[in-house]
C-alpha positions in Angstrom: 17.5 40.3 261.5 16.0 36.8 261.9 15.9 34.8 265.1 15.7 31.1 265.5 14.9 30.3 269.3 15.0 26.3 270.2 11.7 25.4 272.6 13.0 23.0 274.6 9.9 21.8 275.0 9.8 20.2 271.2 13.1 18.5 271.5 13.3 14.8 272.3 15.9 13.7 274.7 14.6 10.5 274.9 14.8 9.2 271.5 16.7 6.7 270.2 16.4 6.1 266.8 14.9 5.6 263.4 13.3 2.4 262.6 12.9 1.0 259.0 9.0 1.1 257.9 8.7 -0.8 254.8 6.6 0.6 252.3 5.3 -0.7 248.8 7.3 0.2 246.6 4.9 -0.9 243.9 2.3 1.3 245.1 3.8 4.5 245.8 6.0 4.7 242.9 5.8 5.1 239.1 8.1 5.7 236.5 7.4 7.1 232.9 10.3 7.5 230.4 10.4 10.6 228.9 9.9 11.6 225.3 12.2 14.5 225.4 15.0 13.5 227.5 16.5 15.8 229.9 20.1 16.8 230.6 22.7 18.5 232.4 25.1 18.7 229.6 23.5 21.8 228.3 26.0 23.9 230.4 29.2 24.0 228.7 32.1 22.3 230.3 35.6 24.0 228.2 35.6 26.8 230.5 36.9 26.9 234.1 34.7 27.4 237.2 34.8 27.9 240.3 34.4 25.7 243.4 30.4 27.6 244.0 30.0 27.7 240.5 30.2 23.9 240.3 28.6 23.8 243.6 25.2 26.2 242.1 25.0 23.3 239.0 25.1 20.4 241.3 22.2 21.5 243.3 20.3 23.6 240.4 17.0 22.4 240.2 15.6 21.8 236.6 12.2 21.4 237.3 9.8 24.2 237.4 6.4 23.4 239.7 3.5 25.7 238.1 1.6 28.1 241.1 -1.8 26.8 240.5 -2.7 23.4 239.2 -0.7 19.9 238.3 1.8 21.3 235.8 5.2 21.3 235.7 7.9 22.4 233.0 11.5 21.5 232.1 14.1 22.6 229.5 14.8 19.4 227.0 18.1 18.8 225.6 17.3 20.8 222.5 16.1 23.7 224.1 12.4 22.4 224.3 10.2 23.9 226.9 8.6 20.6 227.8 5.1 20.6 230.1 4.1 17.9 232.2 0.6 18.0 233.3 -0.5 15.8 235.7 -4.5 13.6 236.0 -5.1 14.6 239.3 -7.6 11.5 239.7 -4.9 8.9 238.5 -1.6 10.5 238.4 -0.8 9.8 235.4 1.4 12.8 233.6 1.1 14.0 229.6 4.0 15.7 228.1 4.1 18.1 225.5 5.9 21.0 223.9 4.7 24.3 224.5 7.4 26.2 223.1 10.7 26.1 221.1 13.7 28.7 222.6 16.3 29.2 219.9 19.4 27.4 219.9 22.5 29.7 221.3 25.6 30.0 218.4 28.6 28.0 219.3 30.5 30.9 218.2 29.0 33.2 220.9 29.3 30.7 223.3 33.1 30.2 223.8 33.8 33.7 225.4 31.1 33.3 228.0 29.8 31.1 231.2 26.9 29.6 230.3 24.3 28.4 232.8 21.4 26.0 232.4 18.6 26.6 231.0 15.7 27.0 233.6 11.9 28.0 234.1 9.8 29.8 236.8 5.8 30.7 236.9 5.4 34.2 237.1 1.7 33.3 237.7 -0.8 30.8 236.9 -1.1 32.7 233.5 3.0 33.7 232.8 5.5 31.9 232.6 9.7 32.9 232.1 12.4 30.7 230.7 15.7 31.8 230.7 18.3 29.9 227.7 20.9 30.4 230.0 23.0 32.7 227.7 21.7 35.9 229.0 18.2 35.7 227.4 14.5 35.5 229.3 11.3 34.5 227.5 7.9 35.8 228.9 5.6 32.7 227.8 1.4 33.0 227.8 0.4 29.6 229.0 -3.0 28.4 227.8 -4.3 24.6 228.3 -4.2 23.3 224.6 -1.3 23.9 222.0 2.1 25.9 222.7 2.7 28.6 224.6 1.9 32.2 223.3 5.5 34.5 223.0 4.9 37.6 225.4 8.2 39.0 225.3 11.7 38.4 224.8 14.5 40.3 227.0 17.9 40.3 227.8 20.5 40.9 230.6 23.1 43.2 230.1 26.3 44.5 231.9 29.2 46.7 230.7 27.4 46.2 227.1 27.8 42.3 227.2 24.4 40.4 227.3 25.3 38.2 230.5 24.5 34.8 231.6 22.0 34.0 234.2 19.7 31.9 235.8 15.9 32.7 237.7 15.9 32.2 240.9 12.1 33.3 241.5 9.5 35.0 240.3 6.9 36.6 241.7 3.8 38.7 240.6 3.4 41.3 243.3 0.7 43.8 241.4 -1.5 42.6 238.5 0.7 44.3 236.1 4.1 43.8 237.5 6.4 41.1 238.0 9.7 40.9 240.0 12.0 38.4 239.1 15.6 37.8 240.9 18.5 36.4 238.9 21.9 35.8 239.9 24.9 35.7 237.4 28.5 34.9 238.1 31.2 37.9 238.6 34.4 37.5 237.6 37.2 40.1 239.0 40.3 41.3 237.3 42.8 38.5 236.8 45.4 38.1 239.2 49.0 38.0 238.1 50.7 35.4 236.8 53.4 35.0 239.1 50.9 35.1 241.8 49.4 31.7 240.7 45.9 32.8 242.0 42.5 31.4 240.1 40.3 35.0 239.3 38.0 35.9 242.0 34.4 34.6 241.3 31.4 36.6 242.9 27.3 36.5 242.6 25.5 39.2 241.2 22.3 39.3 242.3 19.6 41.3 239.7 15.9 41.8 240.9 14.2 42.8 237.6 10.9 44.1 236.7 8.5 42.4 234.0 5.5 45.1 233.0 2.6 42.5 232.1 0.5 45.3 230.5 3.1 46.0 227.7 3.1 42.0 227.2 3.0 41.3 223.9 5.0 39.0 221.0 8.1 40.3 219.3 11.3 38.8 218.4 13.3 42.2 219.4 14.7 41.3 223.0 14.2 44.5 225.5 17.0 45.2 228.1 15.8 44.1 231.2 14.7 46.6 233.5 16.9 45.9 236.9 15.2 47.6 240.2 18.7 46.7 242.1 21.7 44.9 243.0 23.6 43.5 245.3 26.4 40.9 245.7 27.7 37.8 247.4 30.4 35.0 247.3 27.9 32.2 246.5 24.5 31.9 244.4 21.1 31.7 247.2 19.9 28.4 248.1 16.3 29.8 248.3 14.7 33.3 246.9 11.8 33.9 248.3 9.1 36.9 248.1 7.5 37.8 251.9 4.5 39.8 250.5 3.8 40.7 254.1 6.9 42.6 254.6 6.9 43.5 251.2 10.7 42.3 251.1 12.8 39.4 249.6 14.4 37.3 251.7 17.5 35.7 250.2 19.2 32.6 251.8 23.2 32.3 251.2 25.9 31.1 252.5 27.5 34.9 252.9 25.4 38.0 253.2 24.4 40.1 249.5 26.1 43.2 249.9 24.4 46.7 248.8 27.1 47.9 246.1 25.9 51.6 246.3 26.5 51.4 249.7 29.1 53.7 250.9 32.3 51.1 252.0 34.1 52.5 255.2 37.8 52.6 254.8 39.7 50.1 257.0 41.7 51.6 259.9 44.9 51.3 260.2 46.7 51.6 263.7 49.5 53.4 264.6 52.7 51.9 266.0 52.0 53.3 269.5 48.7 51.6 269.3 50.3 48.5 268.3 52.9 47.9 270.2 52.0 48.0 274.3 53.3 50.2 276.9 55.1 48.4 279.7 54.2 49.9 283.1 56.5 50.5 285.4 59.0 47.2 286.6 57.1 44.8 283.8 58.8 43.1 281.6 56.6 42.1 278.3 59.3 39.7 276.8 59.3 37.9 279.7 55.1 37.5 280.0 53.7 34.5 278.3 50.4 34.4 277.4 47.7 32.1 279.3 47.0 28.7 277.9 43.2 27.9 277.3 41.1 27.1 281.0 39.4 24.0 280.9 35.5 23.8 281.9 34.4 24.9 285.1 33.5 21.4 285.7 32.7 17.6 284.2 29.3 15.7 284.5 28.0 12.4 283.2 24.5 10.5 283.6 22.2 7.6 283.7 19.0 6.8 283.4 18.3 8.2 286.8 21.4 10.5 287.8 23.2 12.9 287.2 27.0 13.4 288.5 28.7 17.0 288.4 32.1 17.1 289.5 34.0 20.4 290.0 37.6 20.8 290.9 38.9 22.8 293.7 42.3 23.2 295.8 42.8 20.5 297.5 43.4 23.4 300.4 39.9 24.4 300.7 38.3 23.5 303.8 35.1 21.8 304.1 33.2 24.0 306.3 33.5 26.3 303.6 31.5 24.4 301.2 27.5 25.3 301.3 25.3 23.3 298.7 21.6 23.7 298.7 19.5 22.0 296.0 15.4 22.5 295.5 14.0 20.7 292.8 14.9 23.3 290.0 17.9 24.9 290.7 21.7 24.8 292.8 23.0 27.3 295.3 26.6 26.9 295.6 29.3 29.1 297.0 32.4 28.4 298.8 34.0 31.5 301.3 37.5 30.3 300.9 40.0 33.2 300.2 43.0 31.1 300.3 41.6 28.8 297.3 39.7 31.9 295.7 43.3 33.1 295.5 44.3 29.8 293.5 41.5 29.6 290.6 38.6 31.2 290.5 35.8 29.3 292.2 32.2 27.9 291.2 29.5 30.4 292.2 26.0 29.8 291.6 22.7 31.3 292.8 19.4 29.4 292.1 21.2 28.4 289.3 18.1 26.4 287.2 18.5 22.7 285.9 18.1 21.3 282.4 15.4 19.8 284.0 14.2 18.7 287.6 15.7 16.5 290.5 15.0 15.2 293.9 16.5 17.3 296.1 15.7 14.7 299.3 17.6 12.1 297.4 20.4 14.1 295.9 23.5 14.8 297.9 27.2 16.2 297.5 30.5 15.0 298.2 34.1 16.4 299.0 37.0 14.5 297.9 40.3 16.3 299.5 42.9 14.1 297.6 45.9 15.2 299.7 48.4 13.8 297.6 47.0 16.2 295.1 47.1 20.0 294.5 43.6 19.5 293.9 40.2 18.3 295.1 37.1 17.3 293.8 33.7 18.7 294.7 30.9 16.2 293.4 27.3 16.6 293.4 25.3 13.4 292.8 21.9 14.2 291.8 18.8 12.3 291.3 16.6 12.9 288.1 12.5 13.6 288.8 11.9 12.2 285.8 13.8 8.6 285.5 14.9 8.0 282.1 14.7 11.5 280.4 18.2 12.6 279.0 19.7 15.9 280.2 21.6 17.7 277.0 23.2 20.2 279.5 23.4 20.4 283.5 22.1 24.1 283.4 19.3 25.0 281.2 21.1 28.4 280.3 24.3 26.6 279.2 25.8 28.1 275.6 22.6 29.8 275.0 23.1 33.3 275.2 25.8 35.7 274.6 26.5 36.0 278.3 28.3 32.6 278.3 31.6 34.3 276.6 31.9 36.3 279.9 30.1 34.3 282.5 31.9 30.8 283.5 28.7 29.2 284.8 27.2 29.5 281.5 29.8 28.0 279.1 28.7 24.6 277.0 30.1 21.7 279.0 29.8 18.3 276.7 29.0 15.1 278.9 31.7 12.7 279.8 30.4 9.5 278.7 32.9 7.7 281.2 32.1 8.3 284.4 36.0 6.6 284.9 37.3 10.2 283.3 36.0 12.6 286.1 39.1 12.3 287.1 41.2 13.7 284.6 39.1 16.7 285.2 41.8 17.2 288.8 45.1 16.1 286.6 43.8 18.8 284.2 43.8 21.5 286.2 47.0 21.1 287.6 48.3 21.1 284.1 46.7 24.3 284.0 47.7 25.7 286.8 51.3 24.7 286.0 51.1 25.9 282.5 50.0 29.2 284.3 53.5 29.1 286.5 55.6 27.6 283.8 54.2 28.7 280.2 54.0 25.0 279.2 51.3 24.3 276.3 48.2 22.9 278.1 46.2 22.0 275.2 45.1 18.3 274.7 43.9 17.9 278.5 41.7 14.9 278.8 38.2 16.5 280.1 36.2 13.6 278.4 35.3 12.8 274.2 32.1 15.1 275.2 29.5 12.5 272.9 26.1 12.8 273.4 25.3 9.0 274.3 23.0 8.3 270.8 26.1 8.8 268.8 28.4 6.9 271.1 30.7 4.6 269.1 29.3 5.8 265.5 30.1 9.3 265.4 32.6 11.0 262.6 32.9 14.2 264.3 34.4 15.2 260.9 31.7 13.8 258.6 28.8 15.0 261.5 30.1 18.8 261.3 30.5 18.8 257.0 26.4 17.9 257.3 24.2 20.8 256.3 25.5 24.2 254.6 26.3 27.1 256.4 23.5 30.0 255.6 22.2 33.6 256.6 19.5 35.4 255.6 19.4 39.0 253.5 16.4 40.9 253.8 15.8 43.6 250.7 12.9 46.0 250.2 11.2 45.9 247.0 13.4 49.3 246.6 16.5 47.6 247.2 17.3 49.2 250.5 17.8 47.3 253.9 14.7 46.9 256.4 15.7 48.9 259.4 14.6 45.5 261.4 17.4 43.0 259.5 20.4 44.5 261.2 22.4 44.3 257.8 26.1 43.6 258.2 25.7 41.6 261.3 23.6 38.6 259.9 23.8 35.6 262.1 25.1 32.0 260.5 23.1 29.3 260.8 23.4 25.3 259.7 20.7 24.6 257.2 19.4 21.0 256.4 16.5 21.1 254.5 13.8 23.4 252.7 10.3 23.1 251.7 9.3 21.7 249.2 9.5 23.1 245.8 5.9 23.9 244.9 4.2 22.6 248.0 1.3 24.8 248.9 2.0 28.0 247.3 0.3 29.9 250.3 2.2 27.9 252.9 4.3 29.8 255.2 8.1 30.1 255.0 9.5 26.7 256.7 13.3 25.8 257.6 15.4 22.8 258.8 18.1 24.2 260.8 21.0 22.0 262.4 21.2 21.8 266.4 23.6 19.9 267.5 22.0 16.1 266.4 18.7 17.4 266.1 16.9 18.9 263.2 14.2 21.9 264.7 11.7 22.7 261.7 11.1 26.5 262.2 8.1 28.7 260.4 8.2 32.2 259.6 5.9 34.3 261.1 3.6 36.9 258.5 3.3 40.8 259.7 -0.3 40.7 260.7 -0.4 44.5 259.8 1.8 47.4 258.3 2.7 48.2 262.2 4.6 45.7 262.7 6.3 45.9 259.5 9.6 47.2 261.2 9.7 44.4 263.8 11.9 41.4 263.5 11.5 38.6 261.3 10.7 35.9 263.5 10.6 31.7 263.4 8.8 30.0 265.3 10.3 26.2 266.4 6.8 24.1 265.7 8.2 20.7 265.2 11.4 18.4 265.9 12.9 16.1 263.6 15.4 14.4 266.1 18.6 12.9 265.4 18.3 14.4 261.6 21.7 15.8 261.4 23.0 12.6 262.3 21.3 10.1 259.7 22.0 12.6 257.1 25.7 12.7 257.7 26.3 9.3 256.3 24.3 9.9 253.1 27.2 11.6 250.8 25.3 11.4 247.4 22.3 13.0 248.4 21.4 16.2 246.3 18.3 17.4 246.9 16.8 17.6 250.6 13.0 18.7 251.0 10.6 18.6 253.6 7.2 19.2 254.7 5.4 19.1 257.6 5.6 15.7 258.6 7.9 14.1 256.4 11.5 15.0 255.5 12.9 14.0 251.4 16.4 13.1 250.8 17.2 12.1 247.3 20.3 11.4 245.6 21.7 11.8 242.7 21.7 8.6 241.7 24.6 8.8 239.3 27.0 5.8 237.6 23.5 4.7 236.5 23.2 2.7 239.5 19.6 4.9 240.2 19.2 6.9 243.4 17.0 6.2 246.3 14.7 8.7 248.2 15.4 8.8 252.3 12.0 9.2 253.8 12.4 10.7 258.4 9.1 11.1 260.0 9.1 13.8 262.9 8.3 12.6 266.0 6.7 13.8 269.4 8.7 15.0 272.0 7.7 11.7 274.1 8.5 8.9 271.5 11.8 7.0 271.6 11.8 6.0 267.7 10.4 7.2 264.7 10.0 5.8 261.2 12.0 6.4 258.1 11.7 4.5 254.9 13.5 4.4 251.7 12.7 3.8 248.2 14.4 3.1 244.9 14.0 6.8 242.7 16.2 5.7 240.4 15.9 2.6 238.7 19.8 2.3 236.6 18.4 3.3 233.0 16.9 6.9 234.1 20.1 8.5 234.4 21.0 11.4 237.0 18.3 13.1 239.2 18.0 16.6 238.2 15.1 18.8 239.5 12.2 18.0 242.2 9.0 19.7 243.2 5.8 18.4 244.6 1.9 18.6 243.6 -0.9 19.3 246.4 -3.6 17.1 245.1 -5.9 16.0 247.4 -4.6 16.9 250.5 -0.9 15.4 250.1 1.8 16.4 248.2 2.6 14.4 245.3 6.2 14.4 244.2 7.6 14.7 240.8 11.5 13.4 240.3 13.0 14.5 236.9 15.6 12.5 235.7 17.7 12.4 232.4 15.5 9.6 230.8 12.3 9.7 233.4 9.6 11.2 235.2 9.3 9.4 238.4 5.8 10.0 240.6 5.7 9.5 244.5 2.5 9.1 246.6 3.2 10.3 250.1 1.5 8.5 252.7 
């Protein structure tokens, strides 16, 4: 199991925004056209797909970063194994061919799925290209001429040699290799009648390359699969953890063990369906209770706070106790005659989101005799002036509790303070709806927007931003570590990943999704074979604020990258219009804006973007953009 734990202390409720910082275009980036032209047309297009598999070609990255060095490799259009290799003291990138893969028979091709060609470094020394009909060349790299054949091999299931691409390699003993590939499942087909498209899974192959019996042939060897497992979508990231001595695959469903033993589904009885009455009830008569609105509303300034929460209008004052300190609210009310109406607010040294001043801060009760209800409000004053509160409670929606505990639930802010109001009219609709079984959905509690969005938020565009992810852990055997609770993985909202190729021996390093913000988290190594068995755990180091927001309105963006300042979002740059590259700089906890910039990636005549990696040379990460027609080079700064 992995855990991502938000320090509050890294967010930044008082930021505000991004401001543009211009940067030189002319200085930072070059483009070089490209002998061997690249393409995406490789992949052939007569046979149907599904919705993932279009989804794993859009965001397939054709360019392979080498492990040591400035060398990177692509597939060309004619099935060229193309090296770029980069002057680390001028940037400027030489391209040559370093091998020739064999062109696949049309004939052959027609009955199968294809998938793009694609490269990954075993090692500084190794390199595998897959043809993307089911084939995988072991390449010796060497600095001068083409690439020495070490081995040709092929995938295959049910005696058909099937389709594949790599989706990492790693060298994890000096003689062997373990490289994962995923390859699309098809089920039986459905029946005609039904009008249902065939199923469409991800098989998931780790494989084992033995360097020692490396050698050139032109007879392809099965490849040797260690295990497999199974998902509805292909990962967004493979990565080896050589300190857990596990893979960890990221997904948007768990990868299922196929060997493992599949527990039939249960099937109730009609006595355990149906309910017994007890004695004098009637069940056609009972109605079932409409949704309860939150236990209260709130709003802020710069220097307040204002928490209103409703009572019966019935409940005498005297019965009210309210004590504040400058961390936390005591509340209770001994009122059995409104107890008896709706349940009532209790809370004991209940903490803040953050501090007020309890000498200043006071409460007020609003009988409203005309009405069946009351409001309680509590009108507190913020110790630090001009920091925003996210919640009223610092425990609010962050545990598991708040599905049972009232006084932990979520609570969005009501922008207008004019709508505390509705909060009174809302529980009379609920109360009725109790007494009458009227629907008492669409009660107006408030548009609950955090204030930087206010007026510019799609709520539908805002939640679509990100993809929806969980993480499989698998042993090198293919079992389950006893630590990643498989089965029960928890969904997370991911935004970006590192870099491809950025510091090799750089930790693991998300962008998750919370709420506006953007947390970048960092997986922490087992520091010894004792802890192998604990949790895999991420720590939140830094903050990118307001990230999910800023990249909600960039629809044509395909490949988002970060490191550890600076956050990469390129588009596709399609139509031949050329893409541009959306630069966020992460900012401290106590700094209202930060910086972004954007420059041109594309400029018309390169064609699509297709792959992206980075260099480390000289400190910063150099950035390599592959397009149909160009190389482009960034300079980070």
């Amino acid at each position: 199991m992995s855990t991502f734990t938000v320090n509050r202390k890294l967010l930044n409720p008082k930021f505000e925004g991004y401001k543009f910082d211009f940067v030189d275009q002319d200085q930072v980036v070059s483009r070089y056209p490209l002998q061997h032209p690249a393409t995406q047309a490789t992949s052939s297009t007569q046979t149907w797909l599904s919705f993932h598999e279009v989804q794993s070609r859009i965001t397939h990255n054709h360019l392979a970063v080498a492990n040591e060095g400035t060398s990177a490799v692509y597939v060309d259009e004619d099935y060229n194994v193309i090296l770029i290799d980069i002057a680390p003291e001028c940037l400027l990138p030489s391209f040559r061919v370093v091998y020739e893969l064999p062109r696949p028979v049309s004939s052959s091709v027609a009955q199968s799925h294809p998938e793009y060609p694609c490269a990954s470094y075993l090692s500084s020394d190794f390199l595998l290209v897959s043809d993307g009909f089911g084939f995988m060349y072991l390449l010796r790299t060497n600095n001068l001429g083409p690439f020495e054949l070490a081995g040709i091999y092929q995938l295959v299931v049910d005696e058909i040699v099937q389709p594949f691409i790599i989706d990492s390699a790693d060298q994890i003993s000096p003689d062997h290799g373990v490289v994962i590939l995923s390859s699309s499942h098809r089920g039986p087909k459905p029946d005609a009648s039904t009008k249902k498209s065939t199923p469409v899974d991800f098989d998931i192959w780790a494989t084992r390359v033995d360097l020692s019996q490396a050698e050139p042939s032109s007879v392809a060897r099965t490849i040797h699969v260690a295990w497999n497992r199974r998902g509805e979508q292909v990962p967004m990231l493979s990565k080896y953890d050589a300190s857990r001595k596990a893979f960890m695959l990221i997904g948007g469903t768990p990868y299922l063990d196929l060997k493992a033993p599949v527990l039939p589904l249960y099937e109730p009885s009609l006595d355990e369906i149906a309910p017994i009455p007890r004695a004098g009830e009637d069940l056609d008569a009972m109605q079932v209770d409409p949704a309860r609105p939150p236990p209260y509303s709130w709003t802020q300034t710069s220097d307040s706070v204002t928490v209103a929460f409703p009572l019966p209008s019935s409940t005498a004052k005297t019965t009210i106790s309210v004590n504040f300190t400058t961390t936390s609210l005591t509340l209770s009310i001994s009122d059995p005659v409104s107890a008896a109406v709706v349940p009532l607010p209790s809370y004991s040294s209940k903490a803040f989101w953050d501090g007020i001043s309890p000498s200043s801060s006071y409460w007020t009760w609003d009988k409203e005799a005309e009405h069946s209800f009351g409001i309680l409000t509590l009108h507190l004053d913020k110790q630090h002036e001009g920091t925003k509160w996210m919640q009223v409670f610092a425990s609010a929606g962050k545990s598991a509790a708040a599905v049972l505990s009232p006084e932990d639930v979520e609570v969005p802010e009501t922008l207008d303070p004019s709508e505390l109001w509705l909060i009174r009219e809302s529980l009379e609709k609920y109360t009725a709806a109790l007494l009458t079984g009227e629907d008492a959905s669409g009660l107006g509690l408030g548009r609950g927007v955090p204030s930087l969005g206010e007026g510019e938020m799609d709520e539908e565009v805002d939640s679509s931003v990100g993809r929806t992810a969980v993480i499989t852990w698998i042993n090198l055997d293919g079992s389950s570590p006893s630590w990643s609770n498989p089965g029960r993985e928890y969904p997370f909202t991911l935004l970006s990943t590192l870099l491809p190729g950025h510091r090799r021996d750089a930790s693991s390093s998300l962008v998750l999704k919370e709420g506006l913000d953007g947390p970048a988290y960092v997986l922490q190594p087992v520091s010894d074979e004792t802890d192998s068995d604990t949790v895999a755990r991420w720590t939140h180091t830094s903050t990118f604020p307001a990230l999910g927001f800023v990249l909600a309105s960039k629809q044509d963006v395909r490949f988002t990258h970060h490191n550890e300042n600076l956050v990469f979002a390129l588009e596709s740059g399609l139509l031949n219009r050329g893409g541009n590259m959306y630069v966020y700089r992460r900012a401290k906890p106590s700094e209202a804006w930060a910086k972004q910039s954007v420059l041109k990636i594309g400029d018309g005549a390169g064609g699509a973007l297709l792959g992206v990696g980075a260099l480390y040379i000289e400190g910063r990460d150099v950035i390599l953009a592959l397009t149909e027609k160009q190389l482009v080079i960034v300079k980070t700064w």
